[in-house]
N, C-alpha and C positions, 0 to 999 in steps of 0.2 A: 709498463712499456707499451703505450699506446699512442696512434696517430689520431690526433684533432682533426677526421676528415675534413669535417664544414668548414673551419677553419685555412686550412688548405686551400681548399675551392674558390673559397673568398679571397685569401691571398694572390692566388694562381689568375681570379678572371677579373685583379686591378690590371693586367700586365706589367707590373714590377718583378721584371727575373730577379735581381740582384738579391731580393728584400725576400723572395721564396726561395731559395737556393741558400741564402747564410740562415734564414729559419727554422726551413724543416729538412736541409738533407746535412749529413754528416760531413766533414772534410775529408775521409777515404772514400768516398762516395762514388758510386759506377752505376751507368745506365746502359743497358743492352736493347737495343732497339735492331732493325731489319736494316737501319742504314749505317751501323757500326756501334762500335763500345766507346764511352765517354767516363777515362777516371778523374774523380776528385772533381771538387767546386767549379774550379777555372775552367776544366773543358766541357762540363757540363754550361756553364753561362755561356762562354764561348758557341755554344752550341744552338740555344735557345736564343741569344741576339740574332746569330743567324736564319734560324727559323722566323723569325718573328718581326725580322725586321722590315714595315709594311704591311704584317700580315698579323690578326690581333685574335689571337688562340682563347677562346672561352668555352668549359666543360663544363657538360651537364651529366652528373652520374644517373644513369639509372638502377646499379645496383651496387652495394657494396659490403662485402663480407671481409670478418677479422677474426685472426684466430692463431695463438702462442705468435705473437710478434711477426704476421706476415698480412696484408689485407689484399685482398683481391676487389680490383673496379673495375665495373662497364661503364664506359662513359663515352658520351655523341660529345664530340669533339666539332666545333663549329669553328672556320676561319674566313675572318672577313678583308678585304683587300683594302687598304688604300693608297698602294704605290704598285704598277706591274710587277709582277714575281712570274717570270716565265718559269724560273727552275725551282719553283717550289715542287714539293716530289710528290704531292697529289693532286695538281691540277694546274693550269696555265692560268694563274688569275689577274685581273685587271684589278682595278678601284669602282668597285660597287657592284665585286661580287662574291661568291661563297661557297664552300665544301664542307661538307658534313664527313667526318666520319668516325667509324666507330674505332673503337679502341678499346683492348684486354690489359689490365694491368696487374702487374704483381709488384707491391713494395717490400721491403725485406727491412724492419727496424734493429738500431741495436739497441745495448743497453738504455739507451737516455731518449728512446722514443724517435729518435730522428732515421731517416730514410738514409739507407746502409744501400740498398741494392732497389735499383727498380729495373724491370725488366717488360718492354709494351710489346703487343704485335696489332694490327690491325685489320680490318677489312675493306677493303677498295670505296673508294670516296661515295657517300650515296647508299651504300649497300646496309639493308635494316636499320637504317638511324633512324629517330624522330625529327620531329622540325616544328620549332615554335613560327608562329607567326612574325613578321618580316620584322616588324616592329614595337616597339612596347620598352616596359620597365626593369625587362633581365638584362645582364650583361652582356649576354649574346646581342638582343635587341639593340640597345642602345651602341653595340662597335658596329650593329650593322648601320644605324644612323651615320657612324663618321665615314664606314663606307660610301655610302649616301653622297652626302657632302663633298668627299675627295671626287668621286665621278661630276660630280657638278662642276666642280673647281677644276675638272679638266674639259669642260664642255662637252662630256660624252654622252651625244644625244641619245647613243643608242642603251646604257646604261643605266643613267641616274631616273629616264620613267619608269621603270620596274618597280620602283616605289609607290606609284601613284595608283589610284581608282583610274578608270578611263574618264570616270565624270568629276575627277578633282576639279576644285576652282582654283585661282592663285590671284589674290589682290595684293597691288603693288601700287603705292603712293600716286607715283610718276605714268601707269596705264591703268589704274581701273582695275578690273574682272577679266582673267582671260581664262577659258573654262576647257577643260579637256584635256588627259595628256597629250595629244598629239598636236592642241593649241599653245601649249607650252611649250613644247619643242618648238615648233612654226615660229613662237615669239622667242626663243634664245639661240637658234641655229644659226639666221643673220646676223645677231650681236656679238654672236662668239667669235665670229669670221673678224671682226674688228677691234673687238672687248673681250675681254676674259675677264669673270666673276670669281673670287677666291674669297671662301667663309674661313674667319679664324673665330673660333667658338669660345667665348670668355666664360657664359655661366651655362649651366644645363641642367635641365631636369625632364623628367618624364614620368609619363605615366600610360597605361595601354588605353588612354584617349586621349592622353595630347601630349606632346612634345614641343617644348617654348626653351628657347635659346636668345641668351645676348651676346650678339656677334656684331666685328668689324667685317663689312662687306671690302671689297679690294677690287675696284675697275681700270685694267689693266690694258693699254692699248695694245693691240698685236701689230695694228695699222693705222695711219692716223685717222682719226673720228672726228671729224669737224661739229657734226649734229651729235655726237650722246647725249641723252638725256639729260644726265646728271652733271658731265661738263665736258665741252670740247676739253679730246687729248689728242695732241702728236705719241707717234710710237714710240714706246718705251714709258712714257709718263702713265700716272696713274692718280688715282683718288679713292680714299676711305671713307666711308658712309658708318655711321656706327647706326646698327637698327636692330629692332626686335623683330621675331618670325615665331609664330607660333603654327603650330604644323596638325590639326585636327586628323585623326587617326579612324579607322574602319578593318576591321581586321585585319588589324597589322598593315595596312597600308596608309597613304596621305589620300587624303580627302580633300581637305582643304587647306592653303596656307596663307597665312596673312602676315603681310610685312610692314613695318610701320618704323620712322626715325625715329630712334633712340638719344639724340643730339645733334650736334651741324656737323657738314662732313668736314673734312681737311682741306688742305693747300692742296694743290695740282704736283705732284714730284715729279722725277725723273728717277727710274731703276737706276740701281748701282752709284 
């Protein structure tokens, strides 16, 4: 009668509720948390779509003790934003941002190893967690990347440089070198005003010195663009670029990014 913690962990920080809930908790199953009791599978997922929806939950235990069928975890609980959650119940979070906190756990197994009763309490967001660096190769790391990206994709100037060195570069086909975070803003604050850039991420890999993704870019007019770059749009029309970006990393932050076509863009559409 034992739980496969690592197992667990690994399951837990794919963000598959569905696929951790029929694995390892039982079907009489009850979670006693500070924000109420949740019996059996259904309100238990029911539960965790709601939490999570937006918001990408990845656990780091720091300590974990087992003993006759019960295991006690500490673990820094990390959440990263990519849709606003005002009424997330430990912080007002945007898209490209994050709450640490910690977390006591008690699991209660029954006969067949599977999670009978779990019981959390917490510590206020911040309070003694650790914190890996912003980015890199953990799961944490890499949901803070799609954080990342969803702040981009909403043009929130004041979010997505918290990513960057102040001395990042960012070469782009169509301008060159534009160097600095606060040159990168300068160069996407005016464009957002008439364009919106949206990354949809096809392939991904990382490592805590680089980050390289094949992505469909999405240039989306807010306002007509007679001069874009890439191709005069009236509002509402749009165009796909398919490119590669690869994102050189410094402690846990970008350094430098370099973008380059991955093939020819698309037709000019019309939303909807």
């Amino acid at each position: 009668m034992e739980l496969d913690y690592q197992a667990y962990e690994a399951l837990f920080n794919t963000g598959d509720d569905a696929e951790l809930v029929e694995r390892f908790f039982a079907e009489d199953c009850a979670m006693l948390s500070g924000s109420g009791t949740r019996h059996g599978r259904d309100e238990l997922l029911a539960f965790l779509n709601w939490a999570h929806d937006g918001v990408r939950e990845v656990m780091r235990p720091q300590r974990v003790l087992s003993e006759d069928g019960i295991l006690f975890a500490e673990v820094d609980m990390d959440f990263h934003a990519t849709k606003e959650r005002a009424d997330f119940p430990f912080a007002h979070l945007h898209p490209g941002e994050m709450a640490t906190v910690k977390f006591f756990v008690t699991y209660q197994l029954d006969e067949d190893g599977k999670i009978l009763l779990l019981k959390s309490m917490t510590w206020p967001p911040e309070q003694g967690v650790t914190k890996l660096p912003r980015l890199g190769s953990h799961p944490s790391q890499v949901a803070a990347f799609h954080s990342y990206a969803s702040a981009f994709s909403n043009g929130d100037c004041e979010r997505f440089p918290k990513f960057y060195t102040d001395d990042v570069v960012l070469f782009l086909p169509t301008a060159g070198e534009i160097h600095s975070a606060q040159g990168i803003v300068d160069f996407y604050r005016p464009m957002f005003e008439y364009v919106r850039e949206s990354v949809t991420v096809q392939d991904f890999s990382a490592t805590n010195e680089k980050i390289a993704i094949d992505a469909i870019s999405r240039f989306t007019a807010v306002r007509d663009a007679p001069d874009f770059v890439v191709s005069p749009l009236r509002e509402g029309e749009f165009v796909e670029v398919p490119v590669r970006v690869e994102y050189t990393l410094r402690d846990g932050l970008i350094c430098r990014i370099d973008v380059s076509r991955n093939g020819e863009r698309g037709p000019v559409r019309s939303e909807g």
